[in-house]
MIMI-6300 format. One record per residue (C-alpha): residue in three letters; z, y, x; residue number from 1. Coordinates in steps of 0.5 Angstrom, whole numbers, plus 500, padded with zeros to 3 digits. Layout:
BEGIN
[rec "Ala"; [Z; Y; X]; NUM]
...
END
This chain:
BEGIN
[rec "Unk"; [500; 500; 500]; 1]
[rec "Unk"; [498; 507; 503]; 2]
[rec "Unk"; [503; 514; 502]; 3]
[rec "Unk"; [502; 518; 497]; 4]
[rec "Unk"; [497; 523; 500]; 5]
[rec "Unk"; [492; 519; 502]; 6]
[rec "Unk"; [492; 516; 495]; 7]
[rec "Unk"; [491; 523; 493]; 8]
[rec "Unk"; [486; 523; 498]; 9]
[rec "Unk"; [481; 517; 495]; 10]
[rec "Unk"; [483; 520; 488]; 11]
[rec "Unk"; [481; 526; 489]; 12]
[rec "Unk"; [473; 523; 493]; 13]
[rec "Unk"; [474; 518; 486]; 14]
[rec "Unk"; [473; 525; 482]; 15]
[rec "Unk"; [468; 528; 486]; 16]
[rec "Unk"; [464; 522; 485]; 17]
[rec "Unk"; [465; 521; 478]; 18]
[rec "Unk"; [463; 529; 476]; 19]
[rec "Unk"; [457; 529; 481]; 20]
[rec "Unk"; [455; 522; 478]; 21]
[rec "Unk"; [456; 524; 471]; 22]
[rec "Unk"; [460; 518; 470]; 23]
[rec "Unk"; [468; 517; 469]; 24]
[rec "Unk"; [472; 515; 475]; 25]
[rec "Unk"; [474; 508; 471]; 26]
[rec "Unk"; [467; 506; 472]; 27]
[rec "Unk"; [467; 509; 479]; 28]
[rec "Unk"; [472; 504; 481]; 29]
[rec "Unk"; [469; 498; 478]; 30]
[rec "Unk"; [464; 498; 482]; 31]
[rec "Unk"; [468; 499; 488]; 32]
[rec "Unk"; [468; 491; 492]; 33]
[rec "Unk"; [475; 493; 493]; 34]
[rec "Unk"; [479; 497; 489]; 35]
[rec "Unk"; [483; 504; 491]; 36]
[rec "Unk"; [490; 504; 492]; 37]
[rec "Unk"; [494; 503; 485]; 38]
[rec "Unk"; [496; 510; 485]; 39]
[rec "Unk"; [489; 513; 487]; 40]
[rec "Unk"; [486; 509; 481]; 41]
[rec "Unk"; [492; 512; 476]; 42]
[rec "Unk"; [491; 519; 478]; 43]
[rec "Unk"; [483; 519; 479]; 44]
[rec "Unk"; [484; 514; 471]; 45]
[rec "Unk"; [489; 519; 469]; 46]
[rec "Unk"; [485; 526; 469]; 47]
[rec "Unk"; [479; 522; 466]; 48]
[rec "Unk"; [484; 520; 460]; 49]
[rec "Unk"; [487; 528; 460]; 50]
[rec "Unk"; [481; 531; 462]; 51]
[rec "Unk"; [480; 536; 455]; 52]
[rec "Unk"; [488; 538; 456]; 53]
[rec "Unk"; [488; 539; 463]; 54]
[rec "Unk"; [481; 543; 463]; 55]
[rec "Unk"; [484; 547; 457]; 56]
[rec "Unk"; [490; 549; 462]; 57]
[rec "Unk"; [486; 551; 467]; 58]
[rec "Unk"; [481; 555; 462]; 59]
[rec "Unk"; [488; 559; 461]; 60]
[rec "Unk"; [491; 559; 468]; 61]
[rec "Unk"; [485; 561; 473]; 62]
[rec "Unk"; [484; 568; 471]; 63]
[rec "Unk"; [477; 570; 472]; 64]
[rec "Unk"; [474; 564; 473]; 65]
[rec "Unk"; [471; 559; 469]; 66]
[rec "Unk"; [471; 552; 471]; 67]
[rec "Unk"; [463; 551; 472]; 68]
[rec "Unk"; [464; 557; 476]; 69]
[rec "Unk"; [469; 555; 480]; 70]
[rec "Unk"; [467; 549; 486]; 71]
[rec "Unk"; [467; 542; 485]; 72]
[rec "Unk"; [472; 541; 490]; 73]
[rec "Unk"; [476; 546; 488]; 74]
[rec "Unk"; [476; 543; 480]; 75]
[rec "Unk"; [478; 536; 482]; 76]
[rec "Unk"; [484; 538; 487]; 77]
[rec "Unk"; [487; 543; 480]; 78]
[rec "Unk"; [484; 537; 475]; 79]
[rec "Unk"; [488; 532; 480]; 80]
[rec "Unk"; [494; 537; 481]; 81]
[rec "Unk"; [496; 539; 474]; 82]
[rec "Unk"; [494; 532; 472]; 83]
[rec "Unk"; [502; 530; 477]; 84]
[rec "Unk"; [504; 537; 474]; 85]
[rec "Unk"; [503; 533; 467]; 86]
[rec "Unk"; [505; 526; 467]; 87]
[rec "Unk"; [508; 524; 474]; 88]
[rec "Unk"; [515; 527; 473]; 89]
[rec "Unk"; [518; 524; 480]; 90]
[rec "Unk"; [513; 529; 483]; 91]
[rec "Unk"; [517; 536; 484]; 92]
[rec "Unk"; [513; 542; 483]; 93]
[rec "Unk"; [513; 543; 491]; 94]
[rec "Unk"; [510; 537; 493]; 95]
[rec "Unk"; [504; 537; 488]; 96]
[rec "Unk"; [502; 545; 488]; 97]
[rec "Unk"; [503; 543; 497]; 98]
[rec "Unk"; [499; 537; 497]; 99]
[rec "Unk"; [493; 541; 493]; 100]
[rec "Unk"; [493; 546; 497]; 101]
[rec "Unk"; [492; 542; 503]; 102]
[rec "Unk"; [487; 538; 500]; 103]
[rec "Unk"; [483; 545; 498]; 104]
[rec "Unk"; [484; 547; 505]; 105]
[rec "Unk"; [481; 540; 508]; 106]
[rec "Unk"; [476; 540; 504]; 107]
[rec "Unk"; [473; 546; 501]; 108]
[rec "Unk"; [473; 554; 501]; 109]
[rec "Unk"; [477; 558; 506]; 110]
[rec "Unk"; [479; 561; 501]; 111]
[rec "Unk"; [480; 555; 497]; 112]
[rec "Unk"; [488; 554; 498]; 113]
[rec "Unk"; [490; 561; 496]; 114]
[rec "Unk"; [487; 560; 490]; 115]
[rec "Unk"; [489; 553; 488]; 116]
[rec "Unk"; [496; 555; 489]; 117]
[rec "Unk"; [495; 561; 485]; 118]
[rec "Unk"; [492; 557; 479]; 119]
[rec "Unk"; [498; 551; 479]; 120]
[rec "Unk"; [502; 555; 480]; 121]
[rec "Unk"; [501; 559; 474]; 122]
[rec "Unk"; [500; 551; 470]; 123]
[rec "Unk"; [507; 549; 473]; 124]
[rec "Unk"; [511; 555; 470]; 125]
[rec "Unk"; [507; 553; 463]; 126]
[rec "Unk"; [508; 545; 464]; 127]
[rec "Unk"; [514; 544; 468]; 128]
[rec "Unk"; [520; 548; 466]; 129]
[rec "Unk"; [525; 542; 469]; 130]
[rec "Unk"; [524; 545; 476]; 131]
END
């Protein structure tokens, strides 16, 4: 079993994939000969699953951009963050809006980070008041 951030990792390259295939991330990795991680796949299946909900928070929470407007990896690392945000309650706020950061700077725009810290944070204080 692998640690959680390279499981965020290949969850985010299976959401990547799935969007620009125009299929789900299900499909994706039934057709993997060897599956992801167990919890690369609940993340990447669970965004699928909740994708209306999460898209509708990010609609509300990245001001003045729209989703089709904003980078393809951008969208998936937000998709996959706030799906954390949603659903993995043992994640703190901290380690999911961190976590996305740092994949939006590996993986994107220079200034990809600020803006993904920008528009989860306004998603945490919407859906997560525990923390």
């Amino acid at each position: 079993m692998q640690g959680r951030r390279e499981a965020r990792e290949r969850a985010l390259e299976l959401l990547y994939e799935a969007e620009t295939k125009g299929t789900t991330c299900a499909a994706i990795v039934e057709a993997l000969p060897v599956p992801p991680d167990v919890y690369a796949t609940a993340l990447a299946t669970g965004v699928d699953a909740d994708l209306a909900h999460i898209d509708a928070l990010l609609r509300d929470n990245a001001k003045g951009w729209t989703l089709e407007r904003m980078p393809a990896v951008d969208r998936a690392v937000l998709r996959l963050a706030t799906y954390e945000l949603l659903h993995e309650s043992d994640v703190p706020v901290a380690v999911a809006i961190s976590e996305a950061v740092e994949l939006a700077q590996q993986f994107s725009t220079d200034d990809s980070g600020r803006f993904v810290n920008g528009v989860l944070s306004a998603v945490a204080k919407q859906t997560r008041r525990d923390d």
